[in-house]
Each structure stands twice: as C-alpha cells, then as structure tokens.
C-alpha positions in Angstrom: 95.3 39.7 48.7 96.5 40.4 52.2 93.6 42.1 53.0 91.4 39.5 52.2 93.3 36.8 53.8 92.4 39.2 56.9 89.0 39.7 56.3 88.7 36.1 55.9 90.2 35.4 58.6 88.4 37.4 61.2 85.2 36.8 59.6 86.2 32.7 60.4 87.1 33.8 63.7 83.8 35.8 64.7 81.2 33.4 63.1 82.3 29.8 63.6 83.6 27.3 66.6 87.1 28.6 67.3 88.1 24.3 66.4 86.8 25.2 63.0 88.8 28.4 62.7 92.2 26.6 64.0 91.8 23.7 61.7 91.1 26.2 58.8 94.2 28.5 59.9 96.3 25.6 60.4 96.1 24.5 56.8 96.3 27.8 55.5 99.2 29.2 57.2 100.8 26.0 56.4 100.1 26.6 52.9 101.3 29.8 53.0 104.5 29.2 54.8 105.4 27.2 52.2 104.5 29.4 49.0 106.2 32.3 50.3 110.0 33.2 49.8 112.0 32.6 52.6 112.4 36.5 53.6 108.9 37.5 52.6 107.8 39.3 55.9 104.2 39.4 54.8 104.2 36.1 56.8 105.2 37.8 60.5 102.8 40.6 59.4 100.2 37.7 59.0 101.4 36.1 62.2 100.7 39.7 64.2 97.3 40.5 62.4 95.6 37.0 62.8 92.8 37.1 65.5 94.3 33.5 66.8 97.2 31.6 66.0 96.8 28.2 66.1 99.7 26.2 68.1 101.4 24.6 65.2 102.7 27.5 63.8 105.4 27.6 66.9 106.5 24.1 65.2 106.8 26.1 61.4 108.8 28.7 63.6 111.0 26.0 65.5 111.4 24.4 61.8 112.1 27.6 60.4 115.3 28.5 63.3 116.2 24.7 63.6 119.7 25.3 61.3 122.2 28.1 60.8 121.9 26.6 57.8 117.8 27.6 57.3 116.8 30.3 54.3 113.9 31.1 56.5 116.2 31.6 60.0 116.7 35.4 59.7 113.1 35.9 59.2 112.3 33.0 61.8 114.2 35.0 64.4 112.8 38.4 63.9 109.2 37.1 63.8 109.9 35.0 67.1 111.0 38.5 68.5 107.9 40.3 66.6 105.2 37.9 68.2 107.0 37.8 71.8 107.0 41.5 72.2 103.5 42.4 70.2 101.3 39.3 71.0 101.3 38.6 75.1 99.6 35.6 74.9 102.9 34.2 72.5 105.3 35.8 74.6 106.3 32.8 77.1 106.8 30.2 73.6 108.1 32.2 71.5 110.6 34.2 74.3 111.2 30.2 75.6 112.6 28.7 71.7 115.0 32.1 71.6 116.6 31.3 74.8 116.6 27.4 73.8 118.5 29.0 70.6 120.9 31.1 72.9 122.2 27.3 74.4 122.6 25.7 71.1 125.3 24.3 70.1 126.2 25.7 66.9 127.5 29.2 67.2 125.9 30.7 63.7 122.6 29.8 65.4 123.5 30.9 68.6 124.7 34.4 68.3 122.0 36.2 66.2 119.4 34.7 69.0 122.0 36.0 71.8 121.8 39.5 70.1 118.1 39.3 69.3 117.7 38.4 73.6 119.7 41.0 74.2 118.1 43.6 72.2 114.7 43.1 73.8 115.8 42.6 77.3 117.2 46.5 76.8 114.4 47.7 75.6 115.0 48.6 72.2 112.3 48.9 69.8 109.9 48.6 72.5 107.3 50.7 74.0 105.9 48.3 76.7 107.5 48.6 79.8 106.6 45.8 80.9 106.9 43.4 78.2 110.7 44.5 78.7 110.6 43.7 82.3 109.2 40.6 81.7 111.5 39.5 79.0 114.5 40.5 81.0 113.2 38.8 84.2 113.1 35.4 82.1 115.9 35.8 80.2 117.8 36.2 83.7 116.2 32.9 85.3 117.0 31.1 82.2 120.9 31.9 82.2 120.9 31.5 86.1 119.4 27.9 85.7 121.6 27.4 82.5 124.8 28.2 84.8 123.4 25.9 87.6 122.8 22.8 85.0 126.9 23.8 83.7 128.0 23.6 87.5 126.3 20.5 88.2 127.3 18.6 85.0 131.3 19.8 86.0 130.6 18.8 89.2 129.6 15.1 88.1 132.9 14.9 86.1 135.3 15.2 88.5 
C-alpha cells in the first residue's frame, strides 16, 4: 500500500499543475495522519519520500508537538528532526518549531526538543556536513537572541 501511495503520488506530481497535486496531498496526508497510530513511522517515511509536501503538514506537525501531553509528540519530534536534516528545502520550518519547543514553557516538552537540538547540532546521525553547520549556526543565533529578549525583559523589571 505504501508503494502505491508513492507511485501515486509522483505520478500526481509529474502529470498535473503542482496546485492540483498540493490540494490532492493536502487531503490525503490529512487523511492519513489521522488513520494512523500515533507511533506509526510509515507517516515520517511518507513525509521523506513525497515529491512535495504541501505547507499544511507543518501545522499537523506543530499539532502533533503542541503538548507533552500528545500520543503523536515522540513521533512529531523525530520526524521534525528527519525532514530538517533529509529535506533542505524543510530545514529552516521544521529546524525553527524545534527551537520554538526548546523555549516552551513546559519542561516535558522542552527537554526531548533540547536533546533532539542538541543531537543534530553535533552531528550525530548525520552525513551532511553542512546541514550540521547550518543547524548549529541557527541554533546558536536563536539562543543568542533568546538570551538578549531574557536580558531585556529583566532589564524592564527593575
């Protein structure tokens, strides 16, 4: 069934307008994010063997990492991480919701997202240099400018 889906999918993607193929993506991932279990990773597979991923499926991923609480978080998180260090043109979303989750507020979310950062900043698991270097170099920016909004909002206290 997988297979098909691809087939399917590229066959979409080659032989009609790509606002045809989004609109038809968008209602079957959708579908599919919903019929699957909550751990099922056939749906980051999916995610990294599509020809084009429409736009809303950052807002199932957002949905999916919103809560500690979230069946689908785990999964959320790793496939965040999967598409930001296999799929360049997804790096700069999906690299940007894992360091919104590093600032959250609630520590079960924030940790595993911490860790995850971490562990692709260092390289591990990862055979692009330079997908490293680039997640590092943002992931550095971002905690600089989170320190800098921290000092500033002290500094408007006193």
């Amino acid at each position: 069934r997988y297979e098909l889906l691809l087939a399917w999918a590229y066959a979409e993607f080659r032989e009609h307008s790509l606002e045809r193929y989004d609109e038809l993506a968008d209602v079957l991932l959708a579908s599919l994010h919903e019929r699957l279990a909550p751990n099922d990773r056939l749906w980051t597979k999916l995610l990294l063997q599509m020809p084009r991923l429409p736009r809303t499926v950052l807002e199932l991923l957002r949905s999916d990492v919103a809560s500690a609480a979230s069946p689908r978080l785990t999964l959320g998180l790793t496939t965040l991480r999967d598409l930001a260090l296999q799929r360049d043109a997804w790096r700069p979303a999906c690299l940007e919701l894992l360091l919104e989750l590093c600032t959250a507020g609630s520590a079960p979310l924030r940790a595993p997202s911490i860790r995850l950062v971490v562990s692709m900043a260092a390289g591990e698991g990862v055979a692009q240099a330079a997908a490293v270097d680039q997640i590092a170099a943002r992931a550095h920016s971002h905690a600089a400018e989170e320190l800098e909004a921290a000092l500033a909002a002290e500094e408007e206290e006193e």
